[in-house]
Backbone and ligand atoms as CSV (ligand in chain L), in Angstrom:
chain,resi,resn,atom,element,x,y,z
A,1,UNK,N,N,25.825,31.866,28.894
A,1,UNK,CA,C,25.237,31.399,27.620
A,1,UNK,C,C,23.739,31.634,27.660
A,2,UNK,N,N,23.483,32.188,26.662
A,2,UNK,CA,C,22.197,32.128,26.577
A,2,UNK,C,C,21.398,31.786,25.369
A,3,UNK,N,N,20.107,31.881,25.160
A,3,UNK,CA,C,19.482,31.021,24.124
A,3,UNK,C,C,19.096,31.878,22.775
A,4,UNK,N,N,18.780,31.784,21.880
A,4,UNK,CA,C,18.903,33.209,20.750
A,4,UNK,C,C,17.217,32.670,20.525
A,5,UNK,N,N,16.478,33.753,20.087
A,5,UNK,CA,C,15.013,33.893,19.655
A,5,UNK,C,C,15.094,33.571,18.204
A,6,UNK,N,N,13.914,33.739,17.555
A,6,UNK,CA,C,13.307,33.285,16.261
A,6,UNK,C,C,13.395,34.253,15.040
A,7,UNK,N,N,13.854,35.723,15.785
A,7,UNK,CA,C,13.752,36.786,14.816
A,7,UNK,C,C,14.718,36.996,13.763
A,8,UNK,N,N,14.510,37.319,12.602
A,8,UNK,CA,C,15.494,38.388,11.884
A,8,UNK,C,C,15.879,39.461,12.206
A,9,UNK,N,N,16.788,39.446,12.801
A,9,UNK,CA,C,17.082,41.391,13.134
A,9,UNK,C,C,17.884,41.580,11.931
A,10,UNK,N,N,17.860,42.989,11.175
A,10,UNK,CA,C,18.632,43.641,10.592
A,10,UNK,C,C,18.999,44.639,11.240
A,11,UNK,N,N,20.225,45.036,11.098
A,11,UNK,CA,C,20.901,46.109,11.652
A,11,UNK,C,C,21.530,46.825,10.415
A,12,UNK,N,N,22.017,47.966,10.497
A,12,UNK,CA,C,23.277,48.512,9.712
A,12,UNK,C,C,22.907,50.083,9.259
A,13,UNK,N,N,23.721,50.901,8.712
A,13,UNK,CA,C,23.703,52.292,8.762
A,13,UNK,C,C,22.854,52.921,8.115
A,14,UNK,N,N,22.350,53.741,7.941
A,14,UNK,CA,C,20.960,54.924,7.329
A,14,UNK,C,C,21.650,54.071,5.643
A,15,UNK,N,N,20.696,53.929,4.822
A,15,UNK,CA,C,20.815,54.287,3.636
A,15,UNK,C,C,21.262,52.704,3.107
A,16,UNK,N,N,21.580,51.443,4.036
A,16,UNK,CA,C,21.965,49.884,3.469
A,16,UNK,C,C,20.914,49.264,3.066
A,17,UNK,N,N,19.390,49.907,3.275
A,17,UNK,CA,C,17.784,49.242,2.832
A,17,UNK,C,C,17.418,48.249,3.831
A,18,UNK,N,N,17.723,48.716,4.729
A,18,UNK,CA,C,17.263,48.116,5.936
A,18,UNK,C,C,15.514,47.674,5.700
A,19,UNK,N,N,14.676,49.154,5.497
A,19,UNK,CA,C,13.254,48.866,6.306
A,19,UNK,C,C,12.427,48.525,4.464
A,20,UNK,N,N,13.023,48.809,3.132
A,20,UNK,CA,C,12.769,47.844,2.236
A,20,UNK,C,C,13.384,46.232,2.060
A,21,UNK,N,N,14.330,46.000,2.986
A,21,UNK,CA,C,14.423,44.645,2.939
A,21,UNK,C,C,13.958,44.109,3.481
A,22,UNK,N,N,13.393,44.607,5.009
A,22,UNK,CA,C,12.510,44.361,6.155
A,22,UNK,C,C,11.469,43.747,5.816
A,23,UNK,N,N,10.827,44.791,4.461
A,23,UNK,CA,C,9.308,44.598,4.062
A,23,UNK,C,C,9.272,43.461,3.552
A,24,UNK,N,N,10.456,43.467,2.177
A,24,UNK,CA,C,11.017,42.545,1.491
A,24,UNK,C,C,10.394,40.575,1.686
A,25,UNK,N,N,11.623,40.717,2.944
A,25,UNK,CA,C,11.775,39.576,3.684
A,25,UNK,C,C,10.474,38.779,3.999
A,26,UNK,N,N,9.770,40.306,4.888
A,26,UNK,CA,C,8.140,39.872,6.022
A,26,UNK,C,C,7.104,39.530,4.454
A,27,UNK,N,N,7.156,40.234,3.773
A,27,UNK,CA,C,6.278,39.464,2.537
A,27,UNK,C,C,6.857,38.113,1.758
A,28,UNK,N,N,8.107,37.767,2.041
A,28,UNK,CA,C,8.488,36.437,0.958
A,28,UNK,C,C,8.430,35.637,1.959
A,29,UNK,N,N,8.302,35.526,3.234
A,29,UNK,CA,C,7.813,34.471,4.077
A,29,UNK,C,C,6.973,34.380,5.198
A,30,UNK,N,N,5.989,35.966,4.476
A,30,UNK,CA,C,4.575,35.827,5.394
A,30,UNK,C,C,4.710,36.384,6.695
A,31,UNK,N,N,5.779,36.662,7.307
A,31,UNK,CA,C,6.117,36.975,8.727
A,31,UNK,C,C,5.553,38.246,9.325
A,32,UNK,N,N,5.224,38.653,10.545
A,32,UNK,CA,C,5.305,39.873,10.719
A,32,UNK,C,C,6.304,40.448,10.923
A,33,UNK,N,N,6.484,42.167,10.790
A,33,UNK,CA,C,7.560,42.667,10.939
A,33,UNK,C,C,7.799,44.170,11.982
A,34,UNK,N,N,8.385,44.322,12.766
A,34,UNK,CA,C,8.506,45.080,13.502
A,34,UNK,C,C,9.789,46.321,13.422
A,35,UNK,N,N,9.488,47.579,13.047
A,35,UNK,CA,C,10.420,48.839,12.715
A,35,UNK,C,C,10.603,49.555,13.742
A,36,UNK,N,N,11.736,49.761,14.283
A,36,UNK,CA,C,11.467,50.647,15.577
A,36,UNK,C,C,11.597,51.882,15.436
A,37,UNK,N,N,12.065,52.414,14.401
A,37,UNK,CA,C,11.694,53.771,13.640
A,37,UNK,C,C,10.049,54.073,13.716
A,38,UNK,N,N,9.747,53.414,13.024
A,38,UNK,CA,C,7.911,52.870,12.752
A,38,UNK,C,C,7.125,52.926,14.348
A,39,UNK,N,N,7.906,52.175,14.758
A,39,UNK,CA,C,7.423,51.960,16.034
A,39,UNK,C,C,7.256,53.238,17.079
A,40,UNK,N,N,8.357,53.959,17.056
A,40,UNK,CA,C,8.985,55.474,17.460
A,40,UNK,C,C,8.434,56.851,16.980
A,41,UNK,N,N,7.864,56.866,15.614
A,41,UNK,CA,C,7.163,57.410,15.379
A,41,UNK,C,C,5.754,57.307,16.025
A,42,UNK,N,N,4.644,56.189,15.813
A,42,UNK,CA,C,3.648,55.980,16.408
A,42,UNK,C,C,3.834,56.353,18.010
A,43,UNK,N,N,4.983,56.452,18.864
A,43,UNK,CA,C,4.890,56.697,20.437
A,43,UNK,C,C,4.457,57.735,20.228
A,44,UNK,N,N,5.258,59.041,19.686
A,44,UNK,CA,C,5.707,59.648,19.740
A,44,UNK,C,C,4.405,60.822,19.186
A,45,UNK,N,N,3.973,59.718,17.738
A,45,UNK,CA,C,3.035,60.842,17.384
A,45,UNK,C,C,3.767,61.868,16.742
A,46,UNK,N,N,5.249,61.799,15.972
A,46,UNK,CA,C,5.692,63.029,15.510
A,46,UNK,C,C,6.586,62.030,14.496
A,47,UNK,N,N,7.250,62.404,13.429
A,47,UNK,CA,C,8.622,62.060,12.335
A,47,UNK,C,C,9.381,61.789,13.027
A,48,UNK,N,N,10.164,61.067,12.578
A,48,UNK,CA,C,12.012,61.077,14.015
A,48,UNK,C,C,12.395,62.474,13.273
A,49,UNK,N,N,12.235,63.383,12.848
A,49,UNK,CA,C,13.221,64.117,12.896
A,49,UNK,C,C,12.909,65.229,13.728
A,50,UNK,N,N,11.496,65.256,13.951
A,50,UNK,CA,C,10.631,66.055,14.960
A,50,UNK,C,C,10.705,65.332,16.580
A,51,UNK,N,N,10.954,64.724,16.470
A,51,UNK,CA,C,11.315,64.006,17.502
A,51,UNK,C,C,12.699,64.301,17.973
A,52,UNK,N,N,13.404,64.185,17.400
A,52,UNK,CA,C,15.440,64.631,17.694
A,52,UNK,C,C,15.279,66.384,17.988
A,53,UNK,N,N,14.283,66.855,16.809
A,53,UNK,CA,C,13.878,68.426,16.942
A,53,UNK,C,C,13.562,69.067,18.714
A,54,UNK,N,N,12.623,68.315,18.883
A,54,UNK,CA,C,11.658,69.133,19.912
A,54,UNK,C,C,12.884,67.796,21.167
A,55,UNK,N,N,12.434,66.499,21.335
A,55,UNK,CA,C,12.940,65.920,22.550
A,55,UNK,C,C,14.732,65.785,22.582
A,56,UNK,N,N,15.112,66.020,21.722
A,56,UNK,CA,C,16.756,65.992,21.293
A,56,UNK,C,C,16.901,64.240,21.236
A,57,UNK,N,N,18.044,64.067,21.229
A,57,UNK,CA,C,18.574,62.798,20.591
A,57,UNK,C,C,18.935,61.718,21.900
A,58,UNK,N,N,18.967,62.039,23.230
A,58,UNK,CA,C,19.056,61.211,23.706
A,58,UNK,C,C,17.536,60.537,24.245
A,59,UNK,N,N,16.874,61.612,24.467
A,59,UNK,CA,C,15.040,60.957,24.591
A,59,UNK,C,C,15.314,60.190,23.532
A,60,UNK,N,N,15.436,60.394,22.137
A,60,UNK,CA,C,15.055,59.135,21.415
A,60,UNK,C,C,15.494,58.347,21.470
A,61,UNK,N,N,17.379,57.901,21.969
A,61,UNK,CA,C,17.863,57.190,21.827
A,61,UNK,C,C,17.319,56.108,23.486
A,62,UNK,N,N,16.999,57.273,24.449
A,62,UNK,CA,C,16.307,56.014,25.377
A,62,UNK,C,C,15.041,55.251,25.188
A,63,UNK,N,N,14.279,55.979,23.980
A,63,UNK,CA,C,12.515,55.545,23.772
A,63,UNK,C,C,13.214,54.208,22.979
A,64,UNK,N,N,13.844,54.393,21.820
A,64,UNK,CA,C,14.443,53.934,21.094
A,64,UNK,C,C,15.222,51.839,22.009
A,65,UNK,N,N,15.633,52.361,22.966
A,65,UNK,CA,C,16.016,51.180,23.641
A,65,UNK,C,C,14.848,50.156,24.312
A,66,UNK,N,N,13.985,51.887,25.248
A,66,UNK,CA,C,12.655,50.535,25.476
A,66,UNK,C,C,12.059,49.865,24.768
A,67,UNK,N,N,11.952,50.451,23.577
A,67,UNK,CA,C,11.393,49.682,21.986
A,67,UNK,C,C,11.906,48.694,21.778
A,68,UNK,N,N,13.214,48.351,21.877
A,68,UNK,CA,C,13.748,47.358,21.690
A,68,UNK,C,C,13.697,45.912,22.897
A,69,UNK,N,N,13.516,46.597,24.066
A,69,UNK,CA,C,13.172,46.059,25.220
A,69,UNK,C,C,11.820,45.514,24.898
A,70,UNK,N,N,10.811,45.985,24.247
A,70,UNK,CA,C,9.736,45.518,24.283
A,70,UNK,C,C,9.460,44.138,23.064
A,71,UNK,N,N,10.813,44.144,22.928
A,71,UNK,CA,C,10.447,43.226,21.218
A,71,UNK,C,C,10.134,41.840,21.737
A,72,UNK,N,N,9.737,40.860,20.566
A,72,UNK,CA,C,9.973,39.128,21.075
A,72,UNK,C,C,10.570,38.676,20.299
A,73,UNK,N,N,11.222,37.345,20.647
A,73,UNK,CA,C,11.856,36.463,19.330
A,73,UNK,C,C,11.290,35.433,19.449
A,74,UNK,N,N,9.708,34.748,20.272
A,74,UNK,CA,C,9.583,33.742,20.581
A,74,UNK,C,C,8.778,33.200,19.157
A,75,UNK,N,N,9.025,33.981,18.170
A,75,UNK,CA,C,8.327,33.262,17.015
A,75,UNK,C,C,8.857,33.963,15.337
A,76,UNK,N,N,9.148,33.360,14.631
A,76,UNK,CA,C,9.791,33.893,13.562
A,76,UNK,C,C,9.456,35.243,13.048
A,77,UNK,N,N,9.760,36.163,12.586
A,77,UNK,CA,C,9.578,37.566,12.800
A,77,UNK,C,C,11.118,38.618,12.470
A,78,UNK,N,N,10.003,39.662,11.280
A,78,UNK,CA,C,11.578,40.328,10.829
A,78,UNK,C,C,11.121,41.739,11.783
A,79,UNK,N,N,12.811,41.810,12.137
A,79,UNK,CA,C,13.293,43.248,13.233
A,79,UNK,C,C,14.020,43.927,12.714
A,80,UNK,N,N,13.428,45.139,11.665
A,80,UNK,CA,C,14.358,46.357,11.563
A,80,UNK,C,C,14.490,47.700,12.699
A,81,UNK,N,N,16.144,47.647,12.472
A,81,UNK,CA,C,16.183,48.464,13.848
A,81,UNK,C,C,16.748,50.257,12.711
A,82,UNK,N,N,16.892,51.167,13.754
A,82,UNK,CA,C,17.248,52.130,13.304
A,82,UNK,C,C,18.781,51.880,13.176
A,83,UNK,N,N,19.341,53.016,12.362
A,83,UNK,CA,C,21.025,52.934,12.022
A,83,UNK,C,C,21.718,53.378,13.717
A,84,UNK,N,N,20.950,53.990,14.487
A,84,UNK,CA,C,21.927,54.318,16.004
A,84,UNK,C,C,21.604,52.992,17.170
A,85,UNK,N,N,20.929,52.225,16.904
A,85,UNK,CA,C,20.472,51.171,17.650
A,85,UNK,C,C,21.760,50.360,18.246
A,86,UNK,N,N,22.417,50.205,17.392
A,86,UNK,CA,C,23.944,49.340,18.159
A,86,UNK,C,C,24.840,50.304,18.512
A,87,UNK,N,N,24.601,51.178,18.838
A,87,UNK,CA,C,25.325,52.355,19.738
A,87,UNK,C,C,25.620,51.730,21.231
A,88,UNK,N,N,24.213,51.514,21.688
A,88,UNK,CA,C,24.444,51.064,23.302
A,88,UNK,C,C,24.366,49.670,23.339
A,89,UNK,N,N,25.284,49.259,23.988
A,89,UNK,CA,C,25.927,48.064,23.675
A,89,UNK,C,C,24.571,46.833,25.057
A,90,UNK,N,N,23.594,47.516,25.626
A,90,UNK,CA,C,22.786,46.893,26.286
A,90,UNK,C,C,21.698,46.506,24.766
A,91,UNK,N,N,21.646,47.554,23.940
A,91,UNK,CA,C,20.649,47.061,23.058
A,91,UNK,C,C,21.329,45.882,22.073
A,92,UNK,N,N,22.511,45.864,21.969
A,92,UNK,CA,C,23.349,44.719,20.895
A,92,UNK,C,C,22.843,43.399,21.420
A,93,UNK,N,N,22.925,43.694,22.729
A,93,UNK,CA,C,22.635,42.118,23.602
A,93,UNK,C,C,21.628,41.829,23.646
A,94,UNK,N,N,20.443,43.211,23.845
A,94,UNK,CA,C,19.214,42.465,23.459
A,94,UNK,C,C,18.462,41.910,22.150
A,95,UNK,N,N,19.378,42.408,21.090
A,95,UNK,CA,C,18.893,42.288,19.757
A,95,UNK,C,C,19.508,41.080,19.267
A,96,UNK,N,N,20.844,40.643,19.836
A,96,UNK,CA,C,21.278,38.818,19.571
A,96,UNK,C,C,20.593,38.183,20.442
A,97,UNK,N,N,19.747,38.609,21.086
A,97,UNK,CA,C,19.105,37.599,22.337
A,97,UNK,C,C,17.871,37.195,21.481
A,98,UNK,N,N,17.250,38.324,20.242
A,98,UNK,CA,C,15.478,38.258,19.976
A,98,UNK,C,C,16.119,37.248,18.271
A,99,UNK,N,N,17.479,37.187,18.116
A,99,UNK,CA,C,17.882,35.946,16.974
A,99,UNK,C,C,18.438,36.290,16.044
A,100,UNK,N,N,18.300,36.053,15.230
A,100,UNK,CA,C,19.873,36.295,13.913
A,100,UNK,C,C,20.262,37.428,13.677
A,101,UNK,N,N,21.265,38.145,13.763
A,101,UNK,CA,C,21.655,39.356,13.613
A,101,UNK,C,C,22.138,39.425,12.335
A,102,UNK,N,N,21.369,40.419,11.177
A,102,UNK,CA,C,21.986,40.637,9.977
A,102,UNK,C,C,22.294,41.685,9.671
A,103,UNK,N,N,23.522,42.095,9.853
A,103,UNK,CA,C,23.896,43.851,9.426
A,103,UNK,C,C,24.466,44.442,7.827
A,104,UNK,N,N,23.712,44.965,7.552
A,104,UNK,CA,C,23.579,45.489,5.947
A,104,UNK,C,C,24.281,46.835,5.824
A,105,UNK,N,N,25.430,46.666,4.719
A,105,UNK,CA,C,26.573,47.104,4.860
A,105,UNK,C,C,26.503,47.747,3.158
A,106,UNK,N,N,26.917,49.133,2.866
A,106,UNK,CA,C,26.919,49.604,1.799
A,106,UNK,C,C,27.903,50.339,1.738
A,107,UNK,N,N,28.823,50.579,-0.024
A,107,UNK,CA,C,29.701,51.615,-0.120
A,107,UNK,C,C,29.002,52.809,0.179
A,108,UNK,N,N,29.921,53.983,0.789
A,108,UNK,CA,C,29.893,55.459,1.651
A,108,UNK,C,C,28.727,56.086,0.218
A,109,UNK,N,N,29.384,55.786,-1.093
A,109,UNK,CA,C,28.755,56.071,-2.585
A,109,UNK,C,C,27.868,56.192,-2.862
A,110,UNK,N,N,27.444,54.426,-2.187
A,110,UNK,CA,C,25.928,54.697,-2.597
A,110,UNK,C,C,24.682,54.915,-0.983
A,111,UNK,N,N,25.594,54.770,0.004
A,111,UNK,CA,C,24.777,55.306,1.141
A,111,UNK,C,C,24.298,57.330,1.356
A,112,UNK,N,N,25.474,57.699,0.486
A,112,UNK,CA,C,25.167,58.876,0.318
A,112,UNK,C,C,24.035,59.423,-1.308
A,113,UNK,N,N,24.223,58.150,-2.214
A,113,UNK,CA,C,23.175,59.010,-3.321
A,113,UNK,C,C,21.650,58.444,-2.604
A,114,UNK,N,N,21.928,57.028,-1.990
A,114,UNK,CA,C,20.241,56.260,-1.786
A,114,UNK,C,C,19.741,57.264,-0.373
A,115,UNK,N,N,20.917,58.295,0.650
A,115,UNK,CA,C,19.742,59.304,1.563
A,115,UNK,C,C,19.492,60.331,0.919
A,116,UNK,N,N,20.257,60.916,-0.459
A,116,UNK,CA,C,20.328,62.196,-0.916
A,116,UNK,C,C,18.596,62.547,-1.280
A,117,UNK,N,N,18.319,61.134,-1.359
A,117,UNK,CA,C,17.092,61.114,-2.177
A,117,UNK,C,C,15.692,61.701,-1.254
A,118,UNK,N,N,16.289,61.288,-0.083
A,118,UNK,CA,C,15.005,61.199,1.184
A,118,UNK,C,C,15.428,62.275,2.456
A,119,UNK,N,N,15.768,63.885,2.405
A,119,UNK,CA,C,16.312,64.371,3.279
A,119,UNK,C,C,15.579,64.373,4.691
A,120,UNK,N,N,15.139,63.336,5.075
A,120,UNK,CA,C,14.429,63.490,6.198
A,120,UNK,C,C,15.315,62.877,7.749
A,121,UNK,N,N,16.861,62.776,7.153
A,121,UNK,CA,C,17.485,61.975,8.641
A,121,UNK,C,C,18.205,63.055,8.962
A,122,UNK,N,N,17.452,63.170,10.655
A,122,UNK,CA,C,18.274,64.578,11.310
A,122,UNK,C,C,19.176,64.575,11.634
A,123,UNK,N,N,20.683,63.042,11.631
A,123,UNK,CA,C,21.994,63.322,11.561
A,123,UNK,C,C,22.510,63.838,10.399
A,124,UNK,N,N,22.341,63.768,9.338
A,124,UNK,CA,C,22.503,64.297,7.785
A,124,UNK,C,C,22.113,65.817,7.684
A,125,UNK,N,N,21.737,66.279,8.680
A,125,UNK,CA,C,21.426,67.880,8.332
A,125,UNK,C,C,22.119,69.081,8.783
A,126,UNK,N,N,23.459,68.300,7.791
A,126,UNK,CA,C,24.412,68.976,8.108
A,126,UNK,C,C,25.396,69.887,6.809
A,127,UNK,N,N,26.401,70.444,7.300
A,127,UNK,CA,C,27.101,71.348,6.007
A,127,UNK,C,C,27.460,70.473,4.613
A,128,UNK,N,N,27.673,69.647,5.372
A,128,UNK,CA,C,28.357,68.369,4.228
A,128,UNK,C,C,28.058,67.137,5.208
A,129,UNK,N,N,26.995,66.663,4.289
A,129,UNK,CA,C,26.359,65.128,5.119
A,129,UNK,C,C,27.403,64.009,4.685
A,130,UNK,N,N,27.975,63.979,3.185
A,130,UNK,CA,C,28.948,62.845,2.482
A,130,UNK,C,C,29.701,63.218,3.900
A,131,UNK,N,N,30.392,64.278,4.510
A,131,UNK,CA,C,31.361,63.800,4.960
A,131,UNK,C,C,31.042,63.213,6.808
A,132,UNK,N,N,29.587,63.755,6.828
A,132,UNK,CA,C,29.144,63.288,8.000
A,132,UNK,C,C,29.017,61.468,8.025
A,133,UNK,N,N,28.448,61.163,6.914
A,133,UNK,CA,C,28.422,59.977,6.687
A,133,UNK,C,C,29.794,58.755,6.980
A,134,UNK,N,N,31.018,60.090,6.333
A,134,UNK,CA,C,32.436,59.159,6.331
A,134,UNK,C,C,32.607,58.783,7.692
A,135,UNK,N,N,32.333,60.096,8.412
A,135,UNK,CA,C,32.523,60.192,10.402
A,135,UNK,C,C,31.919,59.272,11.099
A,136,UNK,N,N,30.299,59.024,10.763
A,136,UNK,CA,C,29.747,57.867,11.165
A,136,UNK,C,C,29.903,56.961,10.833
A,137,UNK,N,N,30.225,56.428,9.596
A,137,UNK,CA,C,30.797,55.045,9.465
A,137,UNK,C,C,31.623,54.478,9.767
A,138,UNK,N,N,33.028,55.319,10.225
A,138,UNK,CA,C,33.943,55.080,10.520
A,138,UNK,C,C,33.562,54.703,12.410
A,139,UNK,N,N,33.086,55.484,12.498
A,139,UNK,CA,C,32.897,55.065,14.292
A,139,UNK,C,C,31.907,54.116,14.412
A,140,UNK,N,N,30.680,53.654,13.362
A,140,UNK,CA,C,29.834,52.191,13.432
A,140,UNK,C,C,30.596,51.403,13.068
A,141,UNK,N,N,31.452,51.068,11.755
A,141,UNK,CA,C,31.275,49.912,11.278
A,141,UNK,C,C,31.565,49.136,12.029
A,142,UNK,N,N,32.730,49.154,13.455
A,142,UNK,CA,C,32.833,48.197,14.191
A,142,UNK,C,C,31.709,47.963,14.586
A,143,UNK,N,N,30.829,48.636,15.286
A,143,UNK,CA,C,29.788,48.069,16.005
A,143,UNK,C,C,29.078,46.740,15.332
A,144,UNK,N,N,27.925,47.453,14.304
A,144,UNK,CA,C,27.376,47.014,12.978
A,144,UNK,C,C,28.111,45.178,13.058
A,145,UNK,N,N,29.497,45.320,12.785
A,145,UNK,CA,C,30.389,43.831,12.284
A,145,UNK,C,C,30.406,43.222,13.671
A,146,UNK,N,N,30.494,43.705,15.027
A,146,UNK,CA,C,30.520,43.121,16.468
A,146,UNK,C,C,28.983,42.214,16.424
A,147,UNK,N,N,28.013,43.318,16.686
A,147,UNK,CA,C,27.041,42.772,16.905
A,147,UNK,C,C,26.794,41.590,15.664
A,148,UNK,N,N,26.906,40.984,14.403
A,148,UNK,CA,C,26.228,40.505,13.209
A,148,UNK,C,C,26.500,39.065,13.534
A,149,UNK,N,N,25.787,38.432,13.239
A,149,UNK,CA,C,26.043,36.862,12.829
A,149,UNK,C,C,26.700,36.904,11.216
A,150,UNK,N,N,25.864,37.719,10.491
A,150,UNK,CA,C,26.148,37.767,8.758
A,150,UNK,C,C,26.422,39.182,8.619
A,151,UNK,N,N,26.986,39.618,7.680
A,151,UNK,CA,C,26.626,40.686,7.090
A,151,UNK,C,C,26.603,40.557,5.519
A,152,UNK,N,N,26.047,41.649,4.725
A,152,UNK,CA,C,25.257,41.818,3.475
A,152,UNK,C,C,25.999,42.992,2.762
A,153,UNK,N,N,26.611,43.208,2.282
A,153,UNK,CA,C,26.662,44.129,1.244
A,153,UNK,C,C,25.299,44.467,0.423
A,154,UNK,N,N,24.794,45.238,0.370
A,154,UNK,CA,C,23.784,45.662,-0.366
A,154,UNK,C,C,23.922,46.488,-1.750
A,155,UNK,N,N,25.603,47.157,-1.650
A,155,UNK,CA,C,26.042,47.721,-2.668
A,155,UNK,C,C,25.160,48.000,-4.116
A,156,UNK,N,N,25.206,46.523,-4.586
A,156,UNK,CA,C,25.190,45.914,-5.757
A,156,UNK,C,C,23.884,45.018,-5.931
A,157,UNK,N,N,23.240,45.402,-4.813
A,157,UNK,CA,C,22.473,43.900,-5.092
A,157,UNK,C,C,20.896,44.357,-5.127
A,158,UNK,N,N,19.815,44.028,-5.613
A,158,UNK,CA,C,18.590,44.366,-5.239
A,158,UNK,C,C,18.022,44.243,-4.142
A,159,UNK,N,N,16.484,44.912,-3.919
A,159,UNK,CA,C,16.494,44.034,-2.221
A,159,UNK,C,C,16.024,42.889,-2.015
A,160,UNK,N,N,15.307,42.588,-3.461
A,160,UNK,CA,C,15.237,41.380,-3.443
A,160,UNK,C,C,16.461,40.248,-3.390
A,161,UNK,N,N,17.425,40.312,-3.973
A,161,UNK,CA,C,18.973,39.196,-3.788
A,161,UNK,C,C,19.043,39.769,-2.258
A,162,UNK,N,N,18.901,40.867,-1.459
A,162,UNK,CA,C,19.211,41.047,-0.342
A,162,UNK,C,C,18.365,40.570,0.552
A,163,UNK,N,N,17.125,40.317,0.276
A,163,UNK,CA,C,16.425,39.303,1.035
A,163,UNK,C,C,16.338,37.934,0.665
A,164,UNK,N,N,16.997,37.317,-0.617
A,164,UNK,CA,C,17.158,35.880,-0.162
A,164,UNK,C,C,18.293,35.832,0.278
A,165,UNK,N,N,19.336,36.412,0.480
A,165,UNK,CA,C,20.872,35.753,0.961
A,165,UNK,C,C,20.312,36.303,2.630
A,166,UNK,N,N,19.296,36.986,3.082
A,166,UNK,CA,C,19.303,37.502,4.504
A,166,UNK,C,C,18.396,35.879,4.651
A,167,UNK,N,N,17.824,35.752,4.177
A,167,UNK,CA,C,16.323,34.004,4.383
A,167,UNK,C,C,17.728,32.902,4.400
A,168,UNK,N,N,18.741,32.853,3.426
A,168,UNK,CA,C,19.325,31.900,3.488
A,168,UNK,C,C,20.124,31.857,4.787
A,169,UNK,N,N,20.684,33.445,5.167
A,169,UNK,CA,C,21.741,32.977,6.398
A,169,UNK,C,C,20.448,33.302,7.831
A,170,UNK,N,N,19.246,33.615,7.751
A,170,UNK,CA,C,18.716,33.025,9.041
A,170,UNK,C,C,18.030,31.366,9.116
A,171,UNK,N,N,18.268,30.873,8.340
A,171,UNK,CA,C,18.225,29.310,8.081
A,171,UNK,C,C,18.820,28.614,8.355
A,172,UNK,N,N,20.367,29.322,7.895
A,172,UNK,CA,C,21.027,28.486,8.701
A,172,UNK,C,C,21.114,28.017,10.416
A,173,UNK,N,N,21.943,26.836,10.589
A,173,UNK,CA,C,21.783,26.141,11.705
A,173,UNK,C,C,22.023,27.607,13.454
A,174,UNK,N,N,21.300,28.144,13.924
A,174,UNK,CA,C,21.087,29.017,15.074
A,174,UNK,C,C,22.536,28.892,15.826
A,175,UNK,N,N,22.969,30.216,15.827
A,175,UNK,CA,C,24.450,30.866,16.419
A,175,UNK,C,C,23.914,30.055,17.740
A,176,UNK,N,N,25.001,29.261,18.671
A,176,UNK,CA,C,25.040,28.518,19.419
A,176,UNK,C,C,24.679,29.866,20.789
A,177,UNK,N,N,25.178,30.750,20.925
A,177,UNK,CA,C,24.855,31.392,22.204
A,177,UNK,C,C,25.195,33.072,21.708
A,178,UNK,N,N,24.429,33.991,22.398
A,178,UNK,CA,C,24.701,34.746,22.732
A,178,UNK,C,C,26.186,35.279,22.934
A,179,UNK,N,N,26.715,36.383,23.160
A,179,UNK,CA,C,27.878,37.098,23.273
A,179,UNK,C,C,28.425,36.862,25.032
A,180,UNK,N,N,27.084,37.645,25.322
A,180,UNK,CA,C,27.238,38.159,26.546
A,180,UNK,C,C,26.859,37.136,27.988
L,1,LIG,C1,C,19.589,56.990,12.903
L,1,LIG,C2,C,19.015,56.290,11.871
L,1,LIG,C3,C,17.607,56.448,11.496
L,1,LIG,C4,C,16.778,56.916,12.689
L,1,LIG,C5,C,17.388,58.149,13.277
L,1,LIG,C6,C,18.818,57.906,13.779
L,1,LIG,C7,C,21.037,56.801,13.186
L,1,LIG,O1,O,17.092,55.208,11.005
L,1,LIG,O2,O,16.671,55.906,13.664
L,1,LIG,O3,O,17.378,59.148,12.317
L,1,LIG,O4,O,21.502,57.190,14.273
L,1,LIG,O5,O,21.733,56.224,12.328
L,1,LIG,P1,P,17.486,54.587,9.560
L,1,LIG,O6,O,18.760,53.826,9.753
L,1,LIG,O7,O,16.353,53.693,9.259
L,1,LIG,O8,O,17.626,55.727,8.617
């Protein structure tokens, strides 16, 4: 058993509005907020997609973990993570350890018109991304629903309704322990 931190983590796949709900959230209750995309870029000094380009995908996916290694939960604080982050199941544990896990969950529909918009994710740069999308979702969504205390449909909702129902369920009374 262990003790859960102060943070908001959001989790969930490219395109659920993760790092606008992030912002969302850190401005309707003042908090700071920490992106490890954001964060990954600044190491790096390059785009993630220049980054997957030149170091390939597992450098990022290990920079990507120390980032997460480096986080805190010892004080209230929103944590958007990237969509491959609950891949390795050492980072799931550290991300219920830094406090509420909220994974933001969208139809395939509209996860494919809300990246169509922004071609900058280097798993999507592919013959047919809709159907890359079906492939990856199908092999996250377990993850995504393992790791969550809550999850969010974002479908339908603004990011604003998506950041008060994310304020209401990290309010609630703190998941008694850890997983692991
Ligand atoms: C990735 C999602 C991206 C970024 C990278 C890999 C993934 O973040 O970390 O392109 O594996 O799903 P967003 O979820 O913010 O797009």
């Amino acid at each position: 058993m262990r003790e859960r931190g102060q943070a908001l983590v959001l989790t969930g796949f490219m395109g659920t509005g993760k790092s606008s709900v992030g912002r969302e959230i850190a401005r309707m209750c003042a908090a700071p907020i920490f992106d490890t995309d954001k964060l990954l870029v600044e190491r790096f000094g390059m785009p993630v997609s220049r980054i997957f380009e030149q170091d390939g995908e597992p450098r990022f996916r290990d920079a990507e973990s120390e980032i997460v290694a480096e986080l805190r939960g010892d004080r209230p604080c929103v944590i958007v993570t990237g969509g491959g982050a609950v891949l390795r199941a050492s980072n799931v544990e550290m991300l219920r350890a830094l406090g509420t896990v909220i994974a933001l969950t969208a139809e395939p529909d509209v996860i494919f018109e809300r990246v169509s918009r922004r071609p900058s994710r280097p798993l999507l740069q592919t013959a047919d991304p809709r159907a890359t999308i079906e492939l990856l979702l199908a092999e996250r969504e377990p993850l995504y629903r393992d790791a969550a205390d809550h999850v969010i449909d974002t479908s339908a909702l603004s990011h604003a309704d998506v950041a008060h129902a994310a304020i209401r369920a990290w309010q609630q009374p703190a998941p008694t322990a850890s997983r692991q």
